[in-house]
Structure formats: structure tokens, C-alpha cells
N, C-alpha and C positions, 0 to 999 in steps of 0.2 A: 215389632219388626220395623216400623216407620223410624221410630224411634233413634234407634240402631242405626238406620241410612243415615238420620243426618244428624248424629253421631261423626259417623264417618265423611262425610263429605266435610263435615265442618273440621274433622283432623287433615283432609286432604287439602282443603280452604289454606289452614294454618301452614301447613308443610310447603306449598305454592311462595305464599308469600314471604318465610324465612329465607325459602329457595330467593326467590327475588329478592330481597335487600342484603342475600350473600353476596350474589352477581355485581349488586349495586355498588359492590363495595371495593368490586377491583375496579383497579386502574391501568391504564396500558399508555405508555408511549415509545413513539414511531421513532425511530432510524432507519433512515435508507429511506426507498421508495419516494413514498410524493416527497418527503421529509426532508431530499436528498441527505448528501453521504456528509455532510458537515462535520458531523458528531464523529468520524473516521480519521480522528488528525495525524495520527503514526500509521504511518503505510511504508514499507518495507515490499518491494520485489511487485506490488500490487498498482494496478490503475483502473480511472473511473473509465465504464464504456456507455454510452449511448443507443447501439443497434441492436442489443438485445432484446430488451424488455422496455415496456413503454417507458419507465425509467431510468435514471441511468444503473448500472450495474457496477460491483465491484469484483476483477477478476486479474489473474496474474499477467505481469508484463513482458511483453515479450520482445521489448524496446530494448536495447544499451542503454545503460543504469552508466551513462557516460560524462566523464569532467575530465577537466584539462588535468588537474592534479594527480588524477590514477583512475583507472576502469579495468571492466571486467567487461569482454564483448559478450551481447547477449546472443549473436547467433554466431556461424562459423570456429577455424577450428580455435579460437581464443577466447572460446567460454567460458572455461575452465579454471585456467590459470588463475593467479593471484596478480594482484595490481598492478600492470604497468609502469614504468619512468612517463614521464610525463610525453616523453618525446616520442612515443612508442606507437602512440593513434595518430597519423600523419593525415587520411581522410576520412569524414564518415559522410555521407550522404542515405539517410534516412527516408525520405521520401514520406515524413508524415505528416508537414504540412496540409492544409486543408485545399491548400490552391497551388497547381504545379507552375507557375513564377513565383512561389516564395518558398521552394525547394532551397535547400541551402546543404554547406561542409559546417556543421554544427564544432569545429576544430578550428573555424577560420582561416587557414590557410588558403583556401581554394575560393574560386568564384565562382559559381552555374548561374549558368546561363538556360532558359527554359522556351523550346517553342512553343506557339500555339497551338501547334499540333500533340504535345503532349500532355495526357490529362493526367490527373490525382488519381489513383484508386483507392476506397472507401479501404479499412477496419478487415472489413470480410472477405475481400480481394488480396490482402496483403499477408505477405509472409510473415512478418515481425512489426511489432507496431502498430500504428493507427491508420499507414496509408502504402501507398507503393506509386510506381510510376508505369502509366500506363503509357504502351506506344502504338502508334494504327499504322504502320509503313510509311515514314514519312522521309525526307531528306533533310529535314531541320530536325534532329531528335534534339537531348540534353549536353551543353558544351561547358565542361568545366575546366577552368584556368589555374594554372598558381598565380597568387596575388601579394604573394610575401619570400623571403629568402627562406626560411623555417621548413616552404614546401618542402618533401619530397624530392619532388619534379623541377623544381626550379632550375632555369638556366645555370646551364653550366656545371651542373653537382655531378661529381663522381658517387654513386648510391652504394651502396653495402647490402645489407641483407632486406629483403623485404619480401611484404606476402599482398598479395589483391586477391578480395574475395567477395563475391555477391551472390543472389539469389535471383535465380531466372525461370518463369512461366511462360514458354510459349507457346502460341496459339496452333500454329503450324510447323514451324522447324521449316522454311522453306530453303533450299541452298542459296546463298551468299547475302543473307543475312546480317547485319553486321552490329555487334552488340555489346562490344568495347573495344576503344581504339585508343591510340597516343601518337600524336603526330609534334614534330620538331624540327627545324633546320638547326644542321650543323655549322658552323663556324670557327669553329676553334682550329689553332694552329697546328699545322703539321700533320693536320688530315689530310691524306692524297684528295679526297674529294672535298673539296671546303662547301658545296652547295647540293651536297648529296642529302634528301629528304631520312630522317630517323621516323620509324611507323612502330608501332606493335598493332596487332590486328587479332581480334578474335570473332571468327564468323563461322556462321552453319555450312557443313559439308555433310551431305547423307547422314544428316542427323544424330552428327555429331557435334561437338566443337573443336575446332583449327586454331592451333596458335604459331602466329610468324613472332617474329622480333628481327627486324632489319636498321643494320647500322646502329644498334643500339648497345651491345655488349661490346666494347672497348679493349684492346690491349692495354698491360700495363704503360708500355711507351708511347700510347697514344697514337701510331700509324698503322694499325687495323681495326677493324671491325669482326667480326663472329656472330654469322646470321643463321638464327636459330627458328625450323619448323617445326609442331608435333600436333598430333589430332588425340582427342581421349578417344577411349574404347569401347566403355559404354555409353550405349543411344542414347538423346535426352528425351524424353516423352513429351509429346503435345499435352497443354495443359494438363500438367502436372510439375510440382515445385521441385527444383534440384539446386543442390548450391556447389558450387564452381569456385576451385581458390587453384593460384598460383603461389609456389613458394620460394626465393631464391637463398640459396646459400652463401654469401662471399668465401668463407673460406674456402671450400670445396669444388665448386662453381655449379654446383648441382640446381636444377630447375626442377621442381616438382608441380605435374599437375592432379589436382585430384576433382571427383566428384562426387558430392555425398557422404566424403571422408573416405572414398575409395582410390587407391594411387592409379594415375591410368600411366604414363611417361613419368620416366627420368631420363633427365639428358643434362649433357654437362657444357656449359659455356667454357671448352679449354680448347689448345690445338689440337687435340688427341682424340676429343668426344666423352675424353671416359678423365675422370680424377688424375689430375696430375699435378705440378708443382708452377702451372703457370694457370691464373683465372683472369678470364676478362671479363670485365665489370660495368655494370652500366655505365654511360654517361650522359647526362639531360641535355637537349637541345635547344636552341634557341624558339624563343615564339611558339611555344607548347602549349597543347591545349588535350586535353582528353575528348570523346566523343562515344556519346552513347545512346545504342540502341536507332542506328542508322539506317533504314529502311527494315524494320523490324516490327513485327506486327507480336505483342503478348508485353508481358509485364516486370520487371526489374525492381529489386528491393534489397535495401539494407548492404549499399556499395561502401565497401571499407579498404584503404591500403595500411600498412604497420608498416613499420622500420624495423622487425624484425622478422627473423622466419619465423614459425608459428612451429611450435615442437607437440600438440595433442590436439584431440580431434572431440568437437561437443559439438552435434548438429541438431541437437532440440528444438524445439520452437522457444519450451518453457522450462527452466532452470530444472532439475531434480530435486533443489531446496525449496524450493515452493517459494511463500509469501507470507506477509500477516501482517492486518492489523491491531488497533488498538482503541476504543474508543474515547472520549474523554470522559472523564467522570459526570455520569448522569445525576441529577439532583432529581430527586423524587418528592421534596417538598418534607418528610418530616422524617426524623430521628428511629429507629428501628423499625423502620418500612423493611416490606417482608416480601422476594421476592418468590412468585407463586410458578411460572416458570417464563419462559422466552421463545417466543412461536417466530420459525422461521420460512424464510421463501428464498428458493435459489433454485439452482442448477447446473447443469454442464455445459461449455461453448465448444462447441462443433467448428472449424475452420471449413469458411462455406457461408451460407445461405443462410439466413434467420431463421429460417424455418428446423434448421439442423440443430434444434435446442432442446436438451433434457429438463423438463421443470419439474422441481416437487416442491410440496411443503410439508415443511417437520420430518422429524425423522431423526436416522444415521445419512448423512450428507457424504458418500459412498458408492462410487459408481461404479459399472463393471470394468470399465477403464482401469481402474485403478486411480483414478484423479480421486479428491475428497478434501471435505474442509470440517475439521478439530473446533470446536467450541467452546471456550471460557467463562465462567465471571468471578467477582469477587465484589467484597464490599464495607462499607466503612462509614462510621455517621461523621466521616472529618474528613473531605478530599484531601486532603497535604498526607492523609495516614495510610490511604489505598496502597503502599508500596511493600508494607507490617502487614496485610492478609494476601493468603496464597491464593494462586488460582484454582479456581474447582472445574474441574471437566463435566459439561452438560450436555443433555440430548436434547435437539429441538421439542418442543411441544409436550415432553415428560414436565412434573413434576420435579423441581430442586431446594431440597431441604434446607435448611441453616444458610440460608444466603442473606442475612438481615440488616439496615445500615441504608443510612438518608442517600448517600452515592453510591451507585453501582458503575463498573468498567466492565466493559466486556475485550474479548479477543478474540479471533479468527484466522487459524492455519490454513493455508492454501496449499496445496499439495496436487503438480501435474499427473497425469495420465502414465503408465508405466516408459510408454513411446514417446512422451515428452509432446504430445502433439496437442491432446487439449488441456482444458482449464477449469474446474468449478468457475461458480461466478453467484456472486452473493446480490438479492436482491433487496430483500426489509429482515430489518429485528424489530421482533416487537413485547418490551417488557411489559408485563402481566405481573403485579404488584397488589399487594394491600399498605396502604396507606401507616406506617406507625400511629400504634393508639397512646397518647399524654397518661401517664400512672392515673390509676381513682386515687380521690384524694385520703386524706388520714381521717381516725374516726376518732371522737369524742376527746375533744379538745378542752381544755380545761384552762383556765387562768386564775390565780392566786396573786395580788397584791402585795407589795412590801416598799419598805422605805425605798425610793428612786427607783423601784425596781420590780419589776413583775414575773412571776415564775410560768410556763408555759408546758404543759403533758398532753400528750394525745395517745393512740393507739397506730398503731404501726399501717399503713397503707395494705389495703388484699391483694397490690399488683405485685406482681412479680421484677426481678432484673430493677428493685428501685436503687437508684446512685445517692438519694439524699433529699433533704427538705426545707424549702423558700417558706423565713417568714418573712408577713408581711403586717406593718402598724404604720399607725398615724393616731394623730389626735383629733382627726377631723373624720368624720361617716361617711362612708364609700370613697375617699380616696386612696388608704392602704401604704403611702408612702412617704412615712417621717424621717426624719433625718437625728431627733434627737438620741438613739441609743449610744452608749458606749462601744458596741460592735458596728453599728455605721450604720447609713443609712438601709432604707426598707426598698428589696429586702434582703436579709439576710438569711446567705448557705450556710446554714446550721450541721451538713452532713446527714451520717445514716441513723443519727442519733433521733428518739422520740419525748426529750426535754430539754428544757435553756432556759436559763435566766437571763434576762433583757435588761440590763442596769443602765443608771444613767437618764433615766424617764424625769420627768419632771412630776413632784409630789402637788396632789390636787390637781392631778388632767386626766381626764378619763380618755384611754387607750382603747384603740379599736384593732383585735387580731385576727388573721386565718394564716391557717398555711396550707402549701400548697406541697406534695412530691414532685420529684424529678428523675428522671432516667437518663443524664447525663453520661457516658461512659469516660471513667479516668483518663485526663490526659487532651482530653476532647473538649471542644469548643462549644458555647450554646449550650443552652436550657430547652430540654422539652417538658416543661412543667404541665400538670396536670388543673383539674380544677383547682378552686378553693375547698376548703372545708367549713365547716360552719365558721359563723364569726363571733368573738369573744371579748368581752372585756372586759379592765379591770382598772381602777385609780391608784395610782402610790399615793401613801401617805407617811407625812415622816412619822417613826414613831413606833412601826408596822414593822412586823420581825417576821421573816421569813417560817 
């Protein structure tokens, strides 16, 4: 019976430490986390965040994907559409600078101007993007100028169709309010009133929004004006995010306002009030300047005007297309490394409060949102070749088969919330690898002698997936690398073949052989060669027949 126990302990002993130098034998490296997001170089619709998780995080953007040469607005009603003319984004003011004096028209047209009084808000305050603009009641808010003819606004321009639209959180909604404005002097000839003030005014009334336009819509002949009032319908809620767009028609003379992509007023810039065959049209004033958020206590975001009307309506935060990136090809150090699987860390961002964070790790990355992020790899022992294998769909922290190859890529879908409101948000991959094993070498090697030339047989390698076989001679012990053969120097890719003749040897030099296998895949770059095999040798002599 004692026997028998240690017996057994001594099987248990054995099974421990096979178990350990299985262990021993993977390897794992980090992307993301402490690692950061480097190894992420193709990001599509995605950006790094910082507030989430101690490090920084990758999750969908919720910014204008904006350039001069064509954009897609990311919030309001020009989400949707396809690329703009260039001329088409007139202002964008972002607000996601880190520091509210270097708020900026990322279009260049415009100039802001920023008081003391107003501050940045962080990432988690903000409706789109990384920050917003916060205001505490003050009488200096944000003063934006045209600083070029291209404005919009610029003096003097007769305007055509255009749309203004931003995003407003306010604290209180308190009445007279005042939380975009346009002021101008007229000048221009053959106006009865040459020194009459041009305003648009939008402020809080019972918790609504009020919009005047005085002295601003023009007759065609330029001796009157058409001064237009309307209030939306529905309330705006204390803290809580609503987004606000005017739209104007030139041909029709139609003024729409909506909220939340709801129409609350239509009215028509005509004599009539209703559609008719004469429109009076904007005209810019002199010495203009915009003015926002003027004794107004909450937070303003992602202020944009167009030079168009805006024809659909996409009030998401986050795209319905989602994101993705890409990572660059990881090097794992050797040639049919095998990957064992990829253990991941993420979650869902909540709009809010840090604390409003879903985290898991591994898994289906699937939330009841409906947000989720799709998982990739592939792999190749030749990065220039990773474009020749398909991607394979994996589950975190599963097991994935056949994924074998010195580079691995990976990918990552982002996909918003059914309501567009939140965001997965990716934190670390971490690949979970074995190392590629170099082929055993060939067995029983043999060398046979002959005039200039030596005959060489072995038995075929036990590894599997072998591409072919390195010999290697010399005329000197332990160096291996001659240069005399007729096939070239040592050494020489003999291929899948298990004999060669090595001619060209110098008769009376005693040659020293081994070879080695390789698992090279066709097409592919580099040697993984394996050991040597024994070593052999043999003397040509002239004279000596094969």
C-alpha cells in the first residue's frame, strides 16, 4: 500500500511539472493598456480616451470626421449625407480643446474669441467629442468674428440657403437667457435706415427657445427688411442634452426650426408669410460678430453653420456604422508560432460620470444596449503577406485554432448602442502564443566520396510541415561554411529532397557535413532552420567513382 502512494504522488509530482513547463511555454504580449494603443495604427470612426480606465481607452468618435475637402457632420441633421463641396461647412466650433482660449472655427473662417469666464468641459460633460463649453452667467460669454470674405457672415454678403445648429445643456433654462446672437450695423445704400442695428437673438422664454431675426431678411430691391419672430414648442429640459438647428430655404423663403429633429415652426421670409414668388434674403452687416451664451448658465457644444439647408435628420451621438481598427503586424519572434488564444478587457461608456462604466473581461463583447465589438485575427510568417490570409472571427479568452505564423494582425468592429448613445470601448489584447518550434533535424547521414565530389543521404526529418534542407561544409572543424562547391557557398537549399551531390570539392581535403531542416513556407522570406544533424565526413579523391 505505501508503495502505491508514492507511486502516485510521484505520477502527481510528474503531471505538476509537465503542467509547468506547458505554462512556461506560452508567451503573451500586451497591446493597449499600460502598452498603450501604438500597435492600433488604422482607426477608422475610433479615438484614444483617457477618463475611462486608468489607461487610456479605445472607443468610438463622436467628433466631426472633418476637412476642408469634404465631411460628414458627426452630430446634427447632416450626419448622414455624403460628402459635402467643400464650401458647404461655413463654421464648426468644437469646443474640444483642452483650454477654453484656444477654442477655435477648425474651418478658419471665423475668429473666437473666449472669456475668462468660460471654462472647457472635460470628455464626460460633453455631447460630441472630447470637450464642450461651459458657461456660469456671465456678460463676457464666447465672441466669434468673420475674419475672411469665404465667411458666411461676412460683411456685406447677400446669403442663400443655410442651416445653424448646436447642442445645448442647460442648467436652469432661466428666462432671458441669451444663448446665440448675431449682431451687425447696416450700411449699405438705399436702406431707409442706414444706422439701423441687424441682431438675430436666440434666448429662453418659459422654457422654451425664442427666435427674433431683425433687419436681417432683405428685399430683393434692397429698401426693406422682414422681421421674423417664432418660439419652439417643445420645452427644453434642465440638464439634459437637446440639439437646436435652424434651417433656411432661399428658394422658398421657408425658415425651419427644429429640436431634436422635431419641426416645431415654419415661417416664411415673404410679404405674404406663406410661400410666394417674392423671398427676402439675408443680408450681412457691417462689424459682425456672433455671441454666445450670454448670461447663460449650462453648457454648449459642437456649434456648426452650412451653406446649405440640411435635407435629413441623424441626431446620434455615435454613427450607426460603428468603427474599426487595425492593428499592425505583431512579430512574435519565430516562424509557425501558434496562436493559443487572445484574452481581452473592455466595456461599455456610459455618457456621464466614470463611474457609469460596464467592464468585463473575455467573453462575447455584447451588451444589452445593443453596442458590441466583433473580433479578428489572422496570420502569416511574412508581414508584406498578411493581406493573402482571411480574417478569422474569435471569442475573447476561447481557444482559436489554425491561427499559425511569425506576424499576427488583429481587428476590432465597434458598433454603437441601438439609440446611438453609447459606445463599447476597448481596453488591452493580450496574445497568448507558443512560440514556433525550428524542425528536428534529419537522421542518419551519410557521406560517400568521389572524384571533386562528395555524395550526401540521410533520412528524412520526424517533423512535420518541413519546406526543405541547409547543407552545410567546410574544410575547416566547426566552422561549416565553405565556399568551394559548384552549388555555392555553405550553405546550400538543397529543397524537400533527402540526397545531393556536392561537386566541385577539392580532391585530398577532408570535408566536414551536417544538415539542417527548415520550415520555410514558399514564397516566404527567412529560414527557420532546425538543429544540425550529426556531422560527416568525407575526402575526394581523383580517381574515385561515384
Amino acid at each position: 500500500m505505501k508503495k502505491q502512494l508514492i507511486f502516485i504522488n510521484l505520477v502527481y509530482m510528474i503531471l505538476i511539472i509537465c503542467g509547468s513547463i506547458s505554462a512556461i511555454e506560452e508567451r503573451t504580449i500586451l497591446l493597449g493598456g499600460a502598452a498603450t494603443w501604438m500597435s492600433a495604427e488604422s482607426r477608422t470612426g475610433i479615438t484614444e480616451v483617457r477618463s475611462i480606465r486608468p489607461n487610456p481607452v479605445l472607443l468610438l468618435s463622436s467628433a466631426a470626421g472633418t476637412s476642408v475637402s469634404g465631411y460628414s457632420a458627426a452630430t446634427g441633421t447632416l450626419g448622414i449625407l455624403t460628402p459635402l463641396s467643400e464650401h458647404a461647412l461655413d463654421l464648426s466650433v468644437s469646443f474640444d480643446e483642452r483650454e477654453s482660449t484656444l477654442f477655435k472655427d477648425i474651418t478658419g473662417n471665423y475668429r473666437v474669441f473666449t472669456s475668462p469666464d468660460v471654462e472647457s468641459a472635460d470628455r464626460l460633460n460633453a455631447r460630441a467629442g472630447t470637450g464642450a463649453a461651459l458657461f456660469n452667467y456671465s456678460s463676457t460669454p464666447v465672441i466669434i468674428e468673420p475674419q475672411n470674405f469665404n465667411a458666411l457672415f461676412a460683411p456685406g454678403k447677400r446669403i442663400g440657403d443655410f442651416t445653424i445648429e448646436f447642442w445645448l445643456y442647460p442648467l436652469n433654462m432661466e428666462n432671458g437667457e441669451q444663448i446665440f446672437s448675431w449682431m451687425a450695423y447696416n450700411s449699405m445704400s438705399g436702406i431707409r435706415d442706414s444706422s439701423s442695428v441687424q441682431r438675430i437673438n436666440c434666448f429662453a422664454s418659459r422654457n422654451r427657445l425664442t427666435w427674433s431675426f431683425n433687419n436681417f431678411f432683405m428685399s430683393a430691391n434692397g429698401l426693406t427688411y422682414k422681421n421674423i419672430e417664432f418660439h419652439g414648442v417643445t420645452p427644453v429640459v434642465p440638464r439634459t442634452w437637446s440639439h437646436h438647428l435652424i434651417r433656411f430655404d432661399a428658394s422658398t423663403g421657408m425658415i425651419e426650426y427644429l429640436v431634436d429633429g422635431s419641426s416645431q415652426t415654419i415661417v416664411y421670409a415673404t410679404p405674404t408669410n406663406r410661400e410666394s414668388s417674392e423671398v427676402f434674403t439675408p443680408v450681412t452687416g457691417s462689424s459682425g460678430f456672433f455671441s454666445l451664451g450670454e448670461y447663460y448658465s449650462g453648457i454648449i457644444d459642437e456649434l456648426k453653420i452650412h451653406s446649405v439647408f440640411a435635407q435629413r435628420s441623424s441626431l446620434d451621438k455615435y454613427q450607426p456604422s460603428g468603427g474599426r481598427i487595425e492593428t499592425r503586424p505583431v512579430d512574435l519572434g519565430e516562424n509557425s508560432s501558434g496562436v493559443i488564444r487572445v484574452d481581452v478587457s473592455g466595456g461599455r461608456s456610459f455618457r456621464g460620470t466614470a463611474s457609469r462604466n460596464e467592464y468585463r473581461e473575455n467573453g462575447r463583447f455584447r451588451f444589452a444596449d445593443d453596442s458590441e465589438m466583433n473580433f479578428f485575427i489572422r496570420a502569416s510568417d511574412n508581414p508584406w503577406l498578411l493581406n493573402n490570409s482571411s480574417w478569422v472571427s474569435f471569442t475573447p479568452g476561447m481557444n482559436i485554432p489554425g491561427i499559425n505564423g511569425r506576424y499576427v494582425q488583429i481587428a476590432v468592429d465597434f458598433y454603437p448602442s441601438a439609440d446611438g448613445e453609447t459606445s463599447p470601448y476597448l481596453d488591452e489584447l493580450r496574445i497568448v502564443y507558443l512560440p514556433g518550434e525550428p524542425p528536428l533535424p534529419p537522421r542518419n547521414l551519410t557521406a560517400s566520396a568521389s572524384d571533386s565530389a562528395v555524395s550526401l543521404q540521410w533520412r528524412h526529418s520526424p517533423s512535420e510541415n518541413i519546406a526543405g534542407y541547409l547543407v552545410y561544409y567546410s574544410s575547416v572543424r566547426g566552422e561549416l561554411f565553405g565556399n568551394d562547391a559548384a552549388l555555392g557557398p555553405s550553405p546550400i537549399d538543397v529543397g524537400i529532397t533527402n540526397n545531393v551531390v556536392i561537386e566541385g570539392l577539392g580532391n585530398g581535403t577532408l570535408y566536414y557535413f551536417r544538415v539542417a531542416a527548415y520550415n520555410r513556407k514558399p514564397g516566404e522570406s527567412g529560414y527557420n532552420a532546425g538543429e544540425f544533424s550529426a556531422e560527416v565526413t568525407a575526402r575526394p579523391l581523383a580517381g574515385l567513382r561515384r
